[in-house]
C-alpha positions in Angstrom: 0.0 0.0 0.0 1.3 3.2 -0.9 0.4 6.6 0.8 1.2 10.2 -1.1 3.4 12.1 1.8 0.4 14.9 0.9 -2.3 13.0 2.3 -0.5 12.1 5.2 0.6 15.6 5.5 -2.8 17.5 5.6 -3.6 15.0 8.5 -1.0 15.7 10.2 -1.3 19.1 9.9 -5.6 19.0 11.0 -4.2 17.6 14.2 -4.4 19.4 17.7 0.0 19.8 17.8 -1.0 18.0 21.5 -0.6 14.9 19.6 2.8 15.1 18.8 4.0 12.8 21.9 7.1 10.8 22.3 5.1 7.4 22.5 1.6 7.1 21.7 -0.7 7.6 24.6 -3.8 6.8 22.5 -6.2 4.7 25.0 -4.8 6.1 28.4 -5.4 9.5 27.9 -8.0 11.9 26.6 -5.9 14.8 25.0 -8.8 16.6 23.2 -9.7 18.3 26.6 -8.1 19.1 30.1 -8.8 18.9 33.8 -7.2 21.0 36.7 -5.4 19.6 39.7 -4.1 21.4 42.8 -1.7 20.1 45.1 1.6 19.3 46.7 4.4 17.1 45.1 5.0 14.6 46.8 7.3 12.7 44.7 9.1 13.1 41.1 10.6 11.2 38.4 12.3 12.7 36.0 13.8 9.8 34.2 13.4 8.6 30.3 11.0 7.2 28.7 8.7 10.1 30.6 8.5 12.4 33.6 6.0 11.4 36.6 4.7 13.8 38.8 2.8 12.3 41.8 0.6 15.2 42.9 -1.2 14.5 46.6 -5.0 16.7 46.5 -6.4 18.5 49.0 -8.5 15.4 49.3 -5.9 13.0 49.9 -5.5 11.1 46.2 -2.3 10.6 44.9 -2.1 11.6 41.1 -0.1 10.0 38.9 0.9 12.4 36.7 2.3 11.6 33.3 4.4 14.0 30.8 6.8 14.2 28.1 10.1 13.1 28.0 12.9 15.0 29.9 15.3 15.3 27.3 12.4 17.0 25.1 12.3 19.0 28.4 15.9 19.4 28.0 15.3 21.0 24.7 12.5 23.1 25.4 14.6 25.1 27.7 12.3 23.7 31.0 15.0 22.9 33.8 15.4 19.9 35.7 15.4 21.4 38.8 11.7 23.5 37.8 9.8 21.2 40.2 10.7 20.3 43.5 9.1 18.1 46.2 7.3 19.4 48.5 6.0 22.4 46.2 2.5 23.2 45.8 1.2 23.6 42.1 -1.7 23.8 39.9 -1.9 21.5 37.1 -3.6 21.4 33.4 -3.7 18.1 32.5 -5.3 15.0 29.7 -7.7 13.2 32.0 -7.5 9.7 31.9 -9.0 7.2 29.7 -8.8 4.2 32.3 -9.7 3.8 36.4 -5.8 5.0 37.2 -5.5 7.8 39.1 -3.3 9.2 36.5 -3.2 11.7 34.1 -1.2 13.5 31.2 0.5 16.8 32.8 0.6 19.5 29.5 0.8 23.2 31.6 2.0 23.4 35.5 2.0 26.3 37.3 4.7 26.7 40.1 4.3 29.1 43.4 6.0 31.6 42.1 3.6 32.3 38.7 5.3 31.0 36.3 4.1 28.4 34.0 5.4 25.4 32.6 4.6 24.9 29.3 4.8 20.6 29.2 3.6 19.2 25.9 4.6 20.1 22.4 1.7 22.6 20.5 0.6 23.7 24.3 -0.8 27.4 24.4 -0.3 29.1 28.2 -3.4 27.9 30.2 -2.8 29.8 33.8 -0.6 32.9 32.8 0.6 34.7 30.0 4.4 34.7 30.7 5.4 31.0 30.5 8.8 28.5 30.4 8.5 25.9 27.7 9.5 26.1 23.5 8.6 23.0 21.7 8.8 25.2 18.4 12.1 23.4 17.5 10.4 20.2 16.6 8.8 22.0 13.5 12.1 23.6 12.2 11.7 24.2 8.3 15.0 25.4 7.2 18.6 23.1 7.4 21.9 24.1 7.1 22.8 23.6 3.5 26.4 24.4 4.2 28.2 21.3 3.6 26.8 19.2 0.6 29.9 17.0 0.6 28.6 15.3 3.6 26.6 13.6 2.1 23.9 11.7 4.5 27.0 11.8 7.2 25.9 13.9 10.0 23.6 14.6 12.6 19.6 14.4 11.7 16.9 15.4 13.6 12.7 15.0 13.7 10.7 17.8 12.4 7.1 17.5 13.0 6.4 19.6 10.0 7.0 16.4 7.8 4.8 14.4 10.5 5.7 10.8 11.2 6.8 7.7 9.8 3.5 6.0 10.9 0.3 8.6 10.4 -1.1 6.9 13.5 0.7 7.4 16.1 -0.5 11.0 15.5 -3.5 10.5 14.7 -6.1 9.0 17.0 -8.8 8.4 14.3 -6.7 7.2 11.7 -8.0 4.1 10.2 -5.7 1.2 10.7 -7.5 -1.1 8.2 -6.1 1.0 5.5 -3.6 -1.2 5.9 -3.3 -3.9 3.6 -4.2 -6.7 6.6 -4.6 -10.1 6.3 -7.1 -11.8 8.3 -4.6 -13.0 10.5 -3.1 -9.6 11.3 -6.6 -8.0 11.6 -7.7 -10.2 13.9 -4.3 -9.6 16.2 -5.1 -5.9 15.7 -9.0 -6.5 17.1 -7.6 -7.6 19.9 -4.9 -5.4 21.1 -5.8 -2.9 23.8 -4.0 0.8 23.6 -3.8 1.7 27.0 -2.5 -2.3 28.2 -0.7 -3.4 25.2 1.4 -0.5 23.6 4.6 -1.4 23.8 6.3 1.9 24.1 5.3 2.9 27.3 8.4 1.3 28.8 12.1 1.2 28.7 12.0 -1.9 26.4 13.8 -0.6 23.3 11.5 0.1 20.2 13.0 -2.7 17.0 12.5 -2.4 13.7 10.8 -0.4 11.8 9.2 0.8 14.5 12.9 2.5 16.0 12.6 4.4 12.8 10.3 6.9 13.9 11.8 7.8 17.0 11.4 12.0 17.1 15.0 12.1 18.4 18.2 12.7 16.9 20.2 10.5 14.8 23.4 10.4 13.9 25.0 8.8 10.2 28.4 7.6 10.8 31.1 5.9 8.4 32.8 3.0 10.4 35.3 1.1 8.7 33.4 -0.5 5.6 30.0 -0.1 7.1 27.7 2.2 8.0 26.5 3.6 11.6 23.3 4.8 12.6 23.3 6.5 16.6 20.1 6.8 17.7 19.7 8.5 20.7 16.5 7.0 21.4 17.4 3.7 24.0 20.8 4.7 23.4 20.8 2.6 20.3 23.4 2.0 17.4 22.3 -0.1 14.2 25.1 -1.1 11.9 24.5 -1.4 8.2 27.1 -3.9 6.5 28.2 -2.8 3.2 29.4 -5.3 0.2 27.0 -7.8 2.0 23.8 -9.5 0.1 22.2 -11.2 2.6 22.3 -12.1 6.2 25.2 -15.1 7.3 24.0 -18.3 7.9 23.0 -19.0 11.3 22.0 -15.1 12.0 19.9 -14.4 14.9 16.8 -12.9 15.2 16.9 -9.6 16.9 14.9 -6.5 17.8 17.0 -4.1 14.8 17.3 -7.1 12.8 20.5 -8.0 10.6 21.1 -5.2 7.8 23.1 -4.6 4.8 23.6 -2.1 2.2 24.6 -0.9 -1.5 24.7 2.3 -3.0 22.6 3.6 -6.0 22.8 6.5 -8.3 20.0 9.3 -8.3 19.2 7.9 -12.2 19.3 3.9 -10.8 21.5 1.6 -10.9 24.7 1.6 -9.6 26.0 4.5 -6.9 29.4 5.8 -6.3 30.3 4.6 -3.3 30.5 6.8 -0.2 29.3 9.5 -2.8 27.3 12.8 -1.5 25.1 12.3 -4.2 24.2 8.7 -3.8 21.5 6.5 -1.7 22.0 4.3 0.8 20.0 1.6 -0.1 19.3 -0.9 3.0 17.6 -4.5 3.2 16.6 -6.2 6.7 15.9 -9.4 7.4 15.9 -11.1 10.5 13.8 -8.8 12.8 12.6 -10.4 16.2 10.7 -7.3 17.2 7.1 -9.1 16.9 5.4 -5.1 16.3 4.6 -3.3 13.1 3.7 -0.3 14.9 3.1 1.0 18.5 -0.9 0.1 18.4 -1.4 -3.2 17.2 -0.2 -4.3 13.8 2.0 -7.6 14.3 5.0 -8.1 12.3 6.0 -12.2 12.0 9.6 -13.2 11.2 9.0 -14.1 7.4 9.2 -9.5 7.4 11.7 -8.1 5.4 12.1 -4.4 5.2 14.0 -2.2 2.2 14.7 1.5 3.3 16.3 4.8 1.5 18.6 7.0 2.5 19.3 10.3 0.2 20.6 13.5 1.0 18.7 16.7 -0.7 18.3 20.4 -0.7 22.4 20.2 -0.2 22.2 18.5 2.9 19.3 20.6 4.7 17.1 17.6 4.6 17.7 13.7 4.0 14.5 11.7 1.9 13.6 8.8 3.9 11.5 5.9 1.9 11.3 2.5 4.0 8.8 -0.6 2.5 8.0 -3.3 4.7 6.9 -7.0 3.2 5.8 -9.5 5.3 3.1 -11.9 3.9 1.5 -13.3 7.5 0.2 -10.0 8.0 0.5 -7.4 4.6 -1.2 -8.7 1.5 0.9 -6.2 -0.6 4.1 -4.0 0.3 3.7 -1.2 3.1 5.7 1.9 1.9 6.0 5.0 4.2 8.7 7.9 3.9 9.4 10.8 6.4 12.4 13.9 5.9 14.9 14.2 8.5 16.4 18.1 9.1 20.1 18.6 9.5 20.7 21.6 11.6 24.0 22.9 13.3 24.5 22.6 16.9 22.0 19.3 17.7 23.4 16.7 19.7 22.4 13.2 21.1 21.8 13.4 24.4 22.4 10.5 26.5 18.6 9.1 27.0 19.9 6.5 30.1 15.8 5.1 30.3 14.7 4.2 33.9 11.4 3.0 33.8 9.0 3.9 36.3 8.8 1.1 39.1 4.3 1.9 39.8 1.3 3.4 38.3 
């Protein structure tokens, strides 16, 4: 099935920017309207995958109180040090979908009047002067300063290209617009979002799902082969170049065992190592038993071909991935993204400590 980046773009685009989350939240919490909270903290975490804020009520319940990740914090210029135990604050915040006694935090307003601005596409919700930029995730310009790069160098997410997978974006997208067969629709019937989405941990994301992570990601030549530092889980994928298939006796693993070619931007053939050519990349042997992050299986017949091409000079890198498996796609899946290349990003290290209660 092939989607035209348009279509996917205009619904990205009719979204509430709320959406844009680091893992999807789809089935926990309701983020097309708020509640307020008042209390004291009595506890933080402010740990990858996501920030917890338990939030006692005049009333005596504990909140569990979810948010965004603290290196996106990091980024958005909101200090570690913002909250502090013991501090009483007001709260703007996705109710819950479920019985927990948790919710999303978006806006929090400290003692002192000013407001934390949580959650990317937030407007202020308590005061006018506010703490809290998400606007880098929608850069539109790169740096087109160094062509001869190549793809080698540091890319990062733009939300103004959307996601890799429309849906974990967009609550109401229709996931039988997938080409499903009857065994993957019936695994998809029966997943739940809010129990089975398995992001909302520090288990590491495989293929292709890793793919879409919003973080940055670095292109490295090592030796003969090719490097890709993710700074999502900390992870590095190697792509083997000269190779044509995976060695005999390969393991299955959650990236999978790739290798790669180069191709020129007519066909055929690429320079190697050349600015102007693609990476071309084939994966096989992927243990990671997810398609996406709400409930399309992938088997271990899935192979998965992707495309790596620098344009614009550099300021942007085309991004085309296709993704067979026959137990659960009657016909190819093809998806594409951009990644931005802009000066002065860096992977930060993202060190995931999960959360120990709910």
């Amino acid at each position: 099935m092939s989607r035209p980046r348009l279509l996917i773009l205009i619904a990205a685009l009719c979204l509430p920017l709320g959406s844009f989350a680091h893992h999807s939240f789809f089935g926990r919490f309701d983020n097309s309207t708020h509640m307020e909270l008042e209390g004291v903290v009595t506890r933080l975490h402010w740990e990858n995958p996501h920030i917890h804020i338990f939030l006692r009520t005049e009333d005596g319940t504990e909140w569990d109180l979810e948010s965004g990740s603290p290196t996106l914090m990091q980024r958005a210029g909101i200090p570690r040090d913002a909250l502090e135990e013991g501090m009483t604050v007001r709260v703007a915040a996705w109710p819950p979908l479920t019985d927990k006694v948790e919710a999303f935090a978006t806006n929090v307003l400290l003692p002192d009047g000013t407001e934390l601005l949580m959650q990317t596409g937030q407007q202020a919700y308590f005061e006018d002067e506010v703490i809290g930029d998400f606007s880098y995730r929608f850069r539109t310009e790169g740096d087109r300063s160094h062509p001869e790069w190549g793809i080698f160098r540091m890319w990062t997410f733009t939300g103004a290209d959307g996601f890799l997978f429309p849906e974990s974006i967009n609550r109401d997208y229709d996931m039988h617009q997938y080409p499903l067969t009857k065994v993957a629709t019936q695994a998809l019937d029966n997943f739940d979002l809010a129990r089975d989405n398995p992001t909302n941990n520090c288990n590491p994301k495989g293929m292709p799902l890793i793919m879409e992570q919003p973080l940055p990601m670095e292109i490295i030549r090592d030796g003969d082969n090719v490097v890709l530092r993710i700074e999502e889980y900390d992870l590095r994928r190697t792509i083997h170049i000269g190779e044509t298939a995976a060695p005999a006796g390969t393991p299955f693993t959650l990236l999978g065992y790739s290798w790669g070619w180069w191709e020129s931007p007519t066909g055929g053939e690429g320079e190697p190592w050349a600015p102007e050519s693609t990476l071309a990349v084939r994966t096989t042997h992927i243990g990671f038993p997810w398609m996406n992050q709400r409930g399309i299986p992938l088997s271990r017949a899935a192979g998965i071909e992707e495309r790596f091409t620098m344009i614009e000079d550099g300021a942007f890198m085309d991004y085309q991935m296709t993704v067979t498996d026959a137990v659960n796609f009657m016909t190819p899946v093809q998806l594409s993204k951009k990644w931005i290349h802009v000066p002065g990003v860096e992977i930060l290290p993202f060190e995931c400590d999960e959360i120990s209660e709910y």
